[in-house]
C-alpha positions as a Python dict, from the first residue, in 0.01 Angstrom:
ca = {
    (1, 'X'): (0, 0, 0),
    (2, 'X'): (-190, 90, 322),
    (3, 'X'): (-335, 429, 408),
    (4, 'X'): (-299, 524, 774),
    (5, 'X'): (-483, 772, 913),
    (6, 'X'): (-322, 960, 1260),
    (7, 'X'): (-492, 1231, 1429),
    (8, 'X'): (-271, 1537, 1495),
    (9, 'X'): (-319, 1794, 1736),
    (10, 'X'): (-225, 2114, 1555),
    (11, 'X'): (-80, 2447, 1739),
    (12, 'X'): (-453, 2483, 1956),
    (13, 'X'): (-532, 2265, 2180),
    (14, 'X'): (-877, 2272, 2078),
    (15, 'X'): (-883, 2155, 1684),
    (16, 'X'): (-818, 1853, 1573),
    (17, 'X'): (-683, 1715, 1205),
    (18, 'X'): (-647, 1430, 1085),
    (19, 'X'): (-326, 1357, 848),
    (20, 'X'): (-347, 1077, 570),
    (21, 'X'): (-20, 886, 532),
    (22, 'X'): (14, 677, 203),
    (23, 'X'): (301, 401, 329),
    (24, 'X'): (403, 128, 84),
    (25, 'X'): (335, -196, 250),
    (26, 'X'): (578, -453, 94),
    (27, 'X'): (447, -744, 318),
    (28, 'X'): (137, -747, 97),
    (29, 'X'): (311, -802, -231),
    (30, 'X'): (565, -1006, -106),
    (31, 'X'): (240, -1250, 60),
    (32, 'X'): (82, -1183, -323),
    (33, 'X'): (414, -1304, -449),
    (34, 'X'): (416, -1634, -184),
    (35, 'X'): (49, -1706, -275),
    (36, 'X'): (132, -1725, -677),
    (37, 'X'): (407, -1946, -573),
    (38, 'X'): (176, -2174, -399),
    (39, 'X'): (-71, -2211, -669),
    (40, 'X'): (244, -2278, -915),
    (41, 'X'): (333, -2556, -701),
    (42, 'X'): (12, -2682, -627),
    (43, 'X'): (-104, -2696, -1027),
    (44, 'X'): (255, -2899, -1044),
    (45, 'X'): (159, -3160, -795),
    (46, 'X'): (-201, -3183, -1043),
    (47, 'X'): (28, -3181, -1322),
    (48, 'X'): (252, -3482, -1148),
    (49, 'X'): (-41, -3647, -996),
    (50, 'X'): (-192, -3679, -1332),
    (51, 'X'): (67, -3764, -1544),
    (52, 'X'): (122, -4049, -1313),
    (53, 'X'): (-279, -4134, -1357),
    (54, 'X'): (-231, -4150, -1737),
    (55, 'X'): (75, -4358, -1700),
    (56, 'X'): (-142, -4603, -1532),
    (57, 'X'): (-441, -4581, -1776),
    (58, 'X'): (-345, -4414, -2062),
    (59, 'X'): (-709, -4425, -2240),
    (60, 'X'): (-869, -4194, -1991),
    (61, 'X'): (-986, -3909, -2186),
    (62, 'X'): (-1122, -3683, -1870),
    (63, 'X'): (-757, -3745, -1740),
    (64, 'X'): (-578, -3589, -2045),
    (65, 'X'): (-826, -3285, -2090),
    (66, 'X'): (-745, -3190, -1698),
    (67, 'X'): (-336, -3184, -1771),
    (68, 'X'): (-426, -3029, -2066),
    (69, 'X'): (-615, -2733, -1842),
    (70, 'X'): (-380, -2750, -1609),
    (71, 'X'): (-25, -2725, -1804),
    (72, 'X'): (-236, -2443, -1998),
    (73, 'X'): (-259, -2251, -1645),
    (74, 'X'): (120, -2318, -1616),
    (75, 'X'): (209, -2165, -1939),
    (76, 'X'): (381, -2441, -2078),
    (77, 'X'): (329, -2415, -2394),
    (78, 'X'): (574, -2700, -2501),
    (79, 'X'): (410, -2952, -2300),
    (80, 'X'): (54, -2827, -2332),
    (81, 'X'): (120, -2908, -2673),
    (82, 'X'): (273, -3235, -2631),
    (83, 'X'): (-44, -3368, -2427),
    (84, 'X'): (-249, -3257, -2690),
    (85, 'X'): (-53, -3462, -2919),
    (86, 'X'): (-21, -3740, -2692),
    (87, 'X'): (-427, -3762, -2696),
    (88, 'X'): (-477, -3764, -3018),
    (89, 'X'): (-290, -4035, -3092),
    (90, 'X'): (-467, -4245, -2844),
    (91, 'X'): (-828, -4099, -2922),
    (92, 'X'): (-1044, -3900, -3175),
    (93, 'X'): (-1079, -3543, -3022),
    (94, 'X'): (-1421, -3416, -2923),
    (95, 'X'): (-1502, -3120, -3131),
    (96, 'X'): (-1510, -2869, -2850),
    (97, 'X'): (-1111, -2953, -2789),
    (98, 'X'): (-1025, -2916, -3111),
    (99, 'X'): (-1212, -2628, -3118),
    (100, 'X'): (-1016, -2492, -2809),
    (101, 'X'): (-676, -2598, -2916),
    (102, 'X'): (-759, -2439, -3266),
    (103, 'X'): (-828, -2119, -3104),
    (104, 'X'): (-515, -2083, -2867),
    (105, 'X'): (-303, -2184, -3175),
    (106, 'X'): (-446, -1917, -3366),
    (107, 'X'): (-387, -1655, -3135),
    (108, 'X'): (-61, -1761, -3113),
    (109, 'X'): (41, -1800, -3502),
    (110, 'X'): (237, -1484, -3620),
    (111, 'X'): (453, -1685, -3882),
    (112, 'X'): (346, -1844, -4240),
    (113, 'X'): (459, -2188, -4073),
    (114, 'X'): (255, -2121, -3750),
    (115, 'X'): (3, -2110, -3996),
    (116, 'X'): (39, -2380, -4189),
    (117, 'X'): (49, -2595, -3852),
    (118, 'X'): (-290, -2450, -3798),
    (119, 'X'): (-396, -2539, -4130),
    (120, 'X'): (-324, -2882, -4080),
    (121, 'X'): (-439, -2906, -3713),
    (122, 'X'): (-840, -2753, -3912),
    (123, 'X'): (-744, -3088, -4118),
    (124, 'X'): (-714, -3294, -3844),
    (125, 'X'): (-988, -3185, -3659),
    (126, 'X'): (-1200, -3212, -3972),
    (127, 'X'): (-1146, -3594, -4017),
    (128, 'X'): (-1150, -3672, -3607),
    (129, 'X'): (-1533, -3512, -3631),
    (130, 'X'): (-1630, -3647, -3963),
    (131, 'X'): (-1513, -4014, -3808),
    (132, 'X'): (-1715, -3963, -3483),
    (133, 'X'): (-1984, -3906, -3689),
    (134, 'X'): (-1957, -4269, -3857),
}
């Protein structure tokens, strides 16, 4: 939206107004539009770049954590998941992660079986810290 302002000469010659137009400008949420696009696709090269840098050296914890940040900026929810998953089977969490994934998982439990998942993940997370400890 872009306010343009136009002076008008009114009946005298001798006054002057000046008349506020309001005109939708669509080129600015079409380039708004374009630039979410962009960052889609650029996450989805970081998503693809990394995947291919855990395929390589699958023990790299730093690795997973940054797909794990970046499919959570994606909203994939399936595969944020998944490489959560995928870690864990690989490595003991750090307690801040499982703190994070708890938290998201929460917020996003609205079923008794949600729940239950949650349950288990506090289980999970319990016994990854407890073993650190060791």
């Amino acid at each position: 939206m872009a306010i343009v302002e136009d002076e008008v000469r009114n009946g005298s010659e001798e006054e002057n107004e000046i008349e506020v137009v309001v005109e939708e400008d669509d080129l600015d949420q079409d380039s708004e539009d374009s630039d979410d696009d962009d960052d889609d696709e650029a996450v989805e090269k970081k998503v693809a770049d990394l995947e291919q840098k855990i395929a390589e050296d699958p023990y790299n914890y730093n690795d997973h954590i940054d797909l794990i940040r970046a499919l959570w900026s994606l909203s994939e929810l399936d595969r944020w998941r998944a490489a959560y998953d995928r870690l864990q089977k690989l490595s003991l969490l750090r307690a801040e992660h499982w703190l994070l994934r708890i938290q998201i998982e929460e917020t996003l439990a609205h079923t008794p079986q949600s729940r239950e998942h949650i349950a288990k993940l506090f289980q999970q997370a319990t016994l990854d810290c407890y073993c650190a400890l060791l």
